[in-house]
N, C-alpha and C positions, 0 to 999 in steps of 0.2 A: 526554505525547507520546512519541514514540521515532523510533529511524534505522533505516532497511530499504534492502534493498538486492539488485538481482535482476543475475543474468549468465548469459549464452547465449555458448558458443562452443568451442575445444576443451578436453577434459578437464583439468583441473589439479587440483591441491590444494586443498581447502576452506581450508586456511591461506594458501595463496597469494591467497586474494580475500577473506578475512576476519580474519588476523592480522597478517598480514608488512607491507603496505605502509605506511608513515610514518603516514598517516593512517587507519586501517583501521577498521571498526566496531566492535572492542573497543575500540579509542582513544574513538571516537565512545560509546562507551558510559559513560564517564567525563569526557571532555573534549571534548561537540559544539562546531563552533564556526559552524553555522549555526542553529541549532536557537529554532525562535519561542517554545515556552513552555517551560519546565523545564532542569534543569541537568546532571543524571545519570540514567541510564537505568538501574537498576542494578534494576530488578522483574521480570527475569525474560527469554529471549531463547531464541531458535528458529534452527533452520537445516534447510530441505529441500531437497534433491538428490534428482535421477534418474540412475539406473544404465541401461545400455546395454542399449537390448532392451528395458526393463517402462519403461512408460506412466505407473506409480502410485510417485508417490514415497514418500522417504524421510523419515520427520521425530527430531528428536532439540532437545527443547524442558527448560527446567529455569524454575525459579522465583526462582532467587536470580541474582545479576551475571555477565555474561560470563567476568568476570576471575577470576571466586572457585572455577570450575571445570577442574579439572585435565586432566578427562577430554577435556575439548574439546580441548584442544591436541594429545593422540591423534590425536582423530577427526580434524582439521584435516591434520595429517603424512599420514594414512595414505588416506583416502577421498578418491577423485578422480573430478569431474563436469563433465561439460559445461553442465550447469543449475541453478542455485541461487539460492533466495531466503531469506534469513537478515535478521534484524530484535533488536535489542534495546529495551528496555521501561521506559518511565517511568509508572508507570499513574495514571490521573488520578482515581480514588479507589478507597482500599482495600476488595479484596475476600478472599474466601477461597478463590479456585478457581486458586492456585498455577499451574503452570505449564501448565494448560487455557487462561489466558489469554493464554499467550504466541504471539506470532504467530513462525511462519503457522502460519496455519488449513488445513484443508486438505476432500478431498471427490474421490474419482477420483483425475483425472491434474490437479486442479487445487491451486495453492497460494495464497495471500492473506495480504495485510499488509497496517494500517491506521495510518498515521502521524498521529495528531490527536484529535479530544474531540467529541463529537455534546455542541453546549449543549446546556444544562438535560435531559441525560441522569438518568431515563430516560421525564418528562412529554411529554417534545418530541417525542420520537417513537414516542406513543403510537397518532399519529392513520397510522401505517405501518402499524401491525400487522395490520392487515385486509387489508394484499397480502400477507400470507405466509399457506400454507397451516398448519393447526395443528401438523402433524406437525415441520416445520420449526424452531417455537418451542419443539417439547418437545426437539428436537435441539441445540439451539443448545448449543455446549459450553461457556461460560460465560456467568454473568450482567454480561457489560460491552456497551458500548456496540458494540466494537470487534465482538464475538462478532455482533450484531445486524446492523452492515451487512455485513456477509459473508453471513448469509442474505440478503439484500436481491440481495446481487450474484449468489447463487450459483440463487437464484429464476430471475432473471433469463437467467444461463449455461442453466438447463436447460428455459428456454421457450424458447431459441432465439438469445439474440441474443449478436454477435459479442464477445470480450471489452471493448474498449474502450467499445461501446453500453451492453453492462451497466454498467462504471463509470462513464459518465460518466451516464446516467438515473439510477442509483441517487445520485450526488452530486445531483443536481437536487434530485432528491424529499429528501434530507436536509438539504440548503442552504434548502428552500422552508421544513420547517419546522421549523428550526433553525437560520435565517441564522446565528448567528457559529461557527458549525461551522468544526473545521478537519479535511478530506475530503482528506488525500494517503492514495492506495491504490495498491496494487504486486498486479497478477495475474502469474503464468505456468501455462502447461501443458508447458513443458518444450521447447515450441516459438518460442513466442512470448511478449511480453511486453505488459502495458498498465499503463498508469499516469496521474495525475493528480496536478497541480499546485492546490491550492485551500486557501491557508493555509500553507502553510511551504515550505521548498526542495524541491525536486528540478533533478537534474544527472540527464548523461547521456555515455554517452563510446563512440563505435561509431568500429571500423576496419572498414568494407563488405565483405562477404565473410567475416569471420572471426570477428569477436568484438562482442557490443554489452553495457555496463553500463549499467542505472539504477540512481542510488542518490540517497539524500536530500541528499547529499554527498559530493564528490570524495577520495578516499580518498589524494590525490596531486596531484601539479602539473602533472601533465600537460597540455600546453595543447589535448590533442583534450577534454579536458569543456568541454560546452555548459550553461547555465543554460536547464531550462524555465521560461516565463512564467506565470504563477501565472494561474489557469484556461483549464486547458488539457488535455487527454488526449493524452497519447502511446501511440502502438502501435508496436511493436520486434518485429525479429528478431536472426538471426544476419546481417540482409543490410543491416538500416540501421533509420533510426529514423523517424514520420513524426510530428505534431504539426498540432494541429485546437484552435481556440478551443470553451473549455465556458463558456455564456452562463449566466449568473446567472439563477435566476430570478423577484430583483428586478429586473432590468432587462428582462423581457418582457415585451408588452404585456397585460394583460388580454382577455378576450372582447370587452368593451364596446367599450373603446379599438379593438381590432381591425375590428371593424367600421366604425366611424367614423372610421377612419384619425388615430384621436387618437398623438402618440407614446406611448414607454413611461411607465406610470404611475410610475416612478421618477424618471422625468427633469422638468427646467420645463418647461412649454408654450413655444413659439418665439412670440416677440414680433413 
């Protein structure tokens, strides 16, 4: 598992939204206290920003613990953004592609973080592979799970569809065949924000007009954070936040049932 965490709004310090606050995600990197499976996130952590004027961000990713890098706490003082998605990393089996697995990922002006475990990774989601183009699978920058649904979303992003469409079709299709998946994902383009609730926390905390944060967890106690409902996609800006129910799909009807106006094949028939 791991905690990510995206913000839109005016420029500040990378430290002021990822070191300083009481509860911050360096904290979270050692001591989550919502976090559904695992205990410390200490395999590795990413932080992208965009700079004023260029569309394509910035990334600066390591392999080893938040905490055990010195150099960050630099870059945190000095580099200041009005968009940022940073994520630290509990990886859910070891590999050897070092800090290529640490999220975000990235592609353009887009960034991606993937909070959770594609089950029975990587049989389950074999039978995906035929909606990616080949070129895509030889790019994937690492061999994890996390690397895989990113192509999935990013397929997606450049056929067309709006960021939140992509993650929440790509959650479908990975939920479908990989029910106990857990699918929390953080997009931005530096404009806006999407994300998804499906298996562990997400918060969220916008003052309309000026600033909005998603993160996996309240970094604070402020009472403007709101709990999303676990399946669910949110879309954010700098202007507010909106939330849309993402249907399981165990609980959509079949073709058959559809037709015959049977309910959904997961539920009992009505007596």
């Amino acid at each position: 598992m791991c905690r990510h965490i995206a913000y839109l709004g005016p420029e500040i310090p990378l430290g002021q939204l990822l070191t300083q606050p009481p509860h911050s995600l360096v904290h979270q990197s050692w001591a989550p206290q919502r976090q559904a499976s695992g205990t410390v996130n200490a395999d590795g952590f990413g932080v992208g920003w965009y700079a004023a004027q260029d569309p394509v961000p910035a990334r600066y990713r390591r392999a080893g613990p938040i905490w055990a890098d010195p150099a960050f706490a630099d870059l945190g003082r000095v580099v200041r953004s009005g968009a940022v998605l940073a994520a630290v990393r509990d990886a859910t089996a070891a590999t050897g592609d070092g800090e290529a697995a640490a999220a975000p990922f990235s592609s353009g002006r887009w960034l991606f973080s993937h909070n959770g475990a594609v089950a029975g990774w990587p049989d389950s989601a074999a039978p995906l592979v035929s909606a990616l183009p080949p070129v895509d699978l030889l790019a994937l920058e690492a061999r994890t799970d996390s690397a895989f649904v990113w192509a999935l979303v990013l397929h997606r992003l450049r056929s067309g569809d709006e960021p939140g469409q992509a993650l929440g079709e790509s959650v479908r299709e990975l939920a479908g065949a990989a029910p106990a998946s857990r699918l929390n994902l953080l997009l931005t383009d530096g404009d806006t924000i999407a994300a998804t609730a499906w298996g562990d926390s997400l918060w969220y905390r916008t003052e309309p007009g000026r600033s909005t944060v998603v993160a996996s967890e309240p970094y604070d106690d402020d009472p403007l954070w709101q709990e999303v409902p676990d399946r669910t996609v949110l879309t954010a800006s700098r202007a507010g936040v909106l939330l849309a129910p993402l249907e399981d799909p165990a609980s959509s009807p079949t073709p058959d049932s559809a037709r015959a106006g049977a309910p959904p094949s997961s539920k009992e028939p009505c007596t």
